[in-house]
N, C-alpha and C positions, 0 to 999 in steps of 0.2 A: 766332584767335591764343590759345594755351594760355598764359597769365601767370602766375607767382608773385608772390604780395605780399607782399614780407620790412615787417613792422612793420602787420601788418592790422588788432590791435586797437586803434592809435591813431588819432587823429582823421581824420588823412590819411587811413590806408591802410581804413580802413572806409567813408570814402566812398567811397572810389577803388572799392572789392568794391561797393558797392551800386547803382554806375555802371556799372561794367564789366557788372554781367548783365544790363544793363538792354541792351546795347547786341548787337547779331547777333554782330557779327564777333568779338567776344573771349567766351573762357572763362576767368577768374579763381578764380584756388586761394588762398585766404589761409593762412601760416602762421602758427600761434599757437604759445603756450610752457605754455599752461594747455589742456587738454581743456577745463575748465568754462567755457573762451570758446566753446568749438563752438557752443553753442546761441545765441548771437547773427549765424554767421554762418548756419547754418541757418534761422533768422528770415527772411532777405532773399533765401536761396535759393543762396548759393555754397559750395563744397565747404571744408572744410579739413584741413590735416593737423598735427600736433602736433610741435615740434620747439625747439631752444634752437639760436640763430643762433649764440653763442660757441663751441657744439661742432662746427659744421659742419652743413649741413644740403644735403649733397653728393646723398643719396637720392633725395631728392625731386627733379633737376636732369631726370634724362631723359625725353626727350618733349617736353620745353616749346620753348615759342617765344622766350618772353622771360622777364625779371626784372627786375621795380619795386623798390629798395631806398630804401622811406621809413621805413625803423627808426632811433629813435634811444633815446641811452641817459639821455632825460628830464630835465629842469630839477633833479631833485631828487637826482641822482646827482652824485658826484664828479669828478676830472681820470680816474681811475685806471678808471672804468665807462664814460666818455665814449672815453677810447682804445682798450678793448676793444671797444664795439659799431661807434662812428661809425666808427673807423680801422681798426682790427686785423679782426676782422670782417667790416667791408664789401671788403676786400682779401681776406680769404679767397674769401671768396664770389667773386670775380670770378674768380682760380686755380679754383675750384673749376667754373665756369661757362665758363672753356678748356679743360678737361681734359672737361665732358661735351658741350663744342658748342654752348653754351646761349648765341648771340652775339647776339642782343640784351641791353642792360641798359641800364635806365635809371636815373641816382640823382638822388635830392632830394637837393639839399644847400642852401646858402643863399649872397645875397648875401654877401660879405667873406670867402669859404671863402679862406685863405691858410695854407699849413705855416708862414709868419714871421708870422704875424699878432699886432699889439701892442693890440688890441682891451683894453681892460679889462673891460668885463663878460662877454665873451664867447670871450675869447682861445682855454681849452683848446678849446674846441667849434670855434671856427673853424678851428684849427689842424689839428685828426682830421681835420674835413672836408678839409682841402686839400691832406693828406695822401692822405687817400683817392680825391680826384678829380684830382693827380697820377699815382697808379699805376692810373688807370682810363683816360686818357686815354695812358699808354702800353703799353696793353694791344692786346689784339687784338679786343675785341671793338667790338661795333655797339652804341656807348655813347653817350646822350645824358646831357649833366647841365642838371639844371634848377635854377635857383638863384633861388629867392621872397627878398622880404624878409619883415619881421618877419608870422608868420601869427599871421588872429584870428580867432574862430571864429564872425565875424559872418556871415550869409547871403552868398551870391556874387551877385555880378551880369553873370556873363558876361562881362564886360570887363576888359580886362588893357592894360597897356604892357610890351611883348617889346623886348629886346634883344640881343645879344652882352657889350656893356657897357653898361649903363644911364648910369653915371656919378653913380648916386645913389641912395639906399636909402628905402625906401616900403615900403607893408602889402599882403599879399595876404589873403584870404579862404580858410581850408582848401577849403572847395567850391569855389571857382575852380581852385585849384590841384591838385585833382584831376580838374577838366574836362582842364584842359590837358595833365595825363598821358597823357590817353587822346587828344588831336588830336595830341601828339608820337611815340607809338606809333604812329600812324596815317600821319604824314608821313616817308619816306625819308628823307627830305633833313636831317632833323632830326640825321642818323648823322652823329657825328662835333664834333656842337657844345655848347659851353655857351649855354644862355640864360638870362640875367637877367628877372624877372618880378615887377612891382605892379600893384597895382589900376589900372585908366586906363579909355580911353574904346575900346577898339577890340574888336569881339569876338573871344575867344579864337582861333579857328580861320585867319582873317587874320592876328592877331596875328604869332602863330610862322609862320607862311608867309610874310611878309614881311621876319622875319628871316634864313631859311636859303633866299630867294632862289626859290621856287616854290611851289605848290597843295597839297596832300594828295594821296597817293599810296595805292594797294591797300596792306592791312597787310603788312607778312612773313608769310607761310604755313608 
């Protein structure tokens, strides 16, 4: 499976790149916004190409299998950076990914993603999000959203608590949470669903199989 990873040089999406080649069945493209990242993902051995997600990055679309959308527009950014990359943006990208057949997509996004959401520390953010996994879920494509609570960048331990609704908010680990990208890619069945995701006791790959009701499945081809 040919992957793009919109958001490669963050935490997430670099592990996610240094997972994915470790693994037969996927070939992983990260995209950056800086050439002088190239040579980190060259380090670990996956290709990249150079591109700014706000202008479209439609090019790079054919050929591929799927597309991971773990970019975001960072803690230190404003409302007005947070609706261009999280919302606006990641809705391009999905037009963008009907129009060249690119029907896998998966997005991160998080616990509480709500377009009315009254969060206080977090409202703009949650709001792009839930904007954006709104018009992803009336799309046509073969979309899974995966929705962590609060991530830390403590080691993973392979175990997660999966749901549809958790009904409660918890931590996940970035390296867990990019295990689980790659067994949600993996699982068919996954098409179609939100899943809620913190740290717990079950390992990953049960996890989400028991949410979407069966086993892991051959990737898309």
């Amino acid at each position: 499976m040919k992957v793009l990873i919109i958001g490669a040089n963050g935490k997430v999406g670099t592990q996610l790149c240094g997972k994915l080649w470790g693994v037969h069945d996927f070939s992983p493209i990260a995209l950056i916004r800086d050439s002088r990242q190239q040579t980190k993902f060259t380090g670990i051995g996956v290709p990249a190409v150079t591109g700014d997600l706000e202008e479209g990055v439609s090019k790079f679309l054919p050929g591929l299998d799927a597309v991971v959308f773990t970019a975001g527009s960072g803690a230190r950014t404003g409302p007005d950076k947070t609706t261009d990359v999280d919302q606006n943006a990641a809705i391009q990208l999905m037009m963008d990914c009907e129009k060249q057949s690119v029907r896998r997509f998966l997005m991160v996004s998080a616990i509480g993603a709500d377009p009315n959401s009254q969060s206080d520390r977090l409202q703009h953010y949650l709001r792009a999000k839930g904007v954006a996994d709104g018009r992803l879920r009336s799309s046509n494509l073969d979309y899974t959203i995966l929705a962590p609570g609060t991530l830390i960048d403590e080691p993973g331990n392979g175990r997660i608590q999966a749901a549809e609704n958790l009904g409660f908010h918890g931590y996940l680990p970035r390296e867990d949470l990019a295990s689980a990208i790659i067994e949600t890619l993996r699982n068919h069945l996954t098409i179609g669903k939100t899943i809620q995701l913190v740290s717990g006791s079950e390992k990953i790959k049960p996890a989400i199989a028991s949410v979407v009701g069966g086993g892991d499945l051959p990737p898309i081809a």
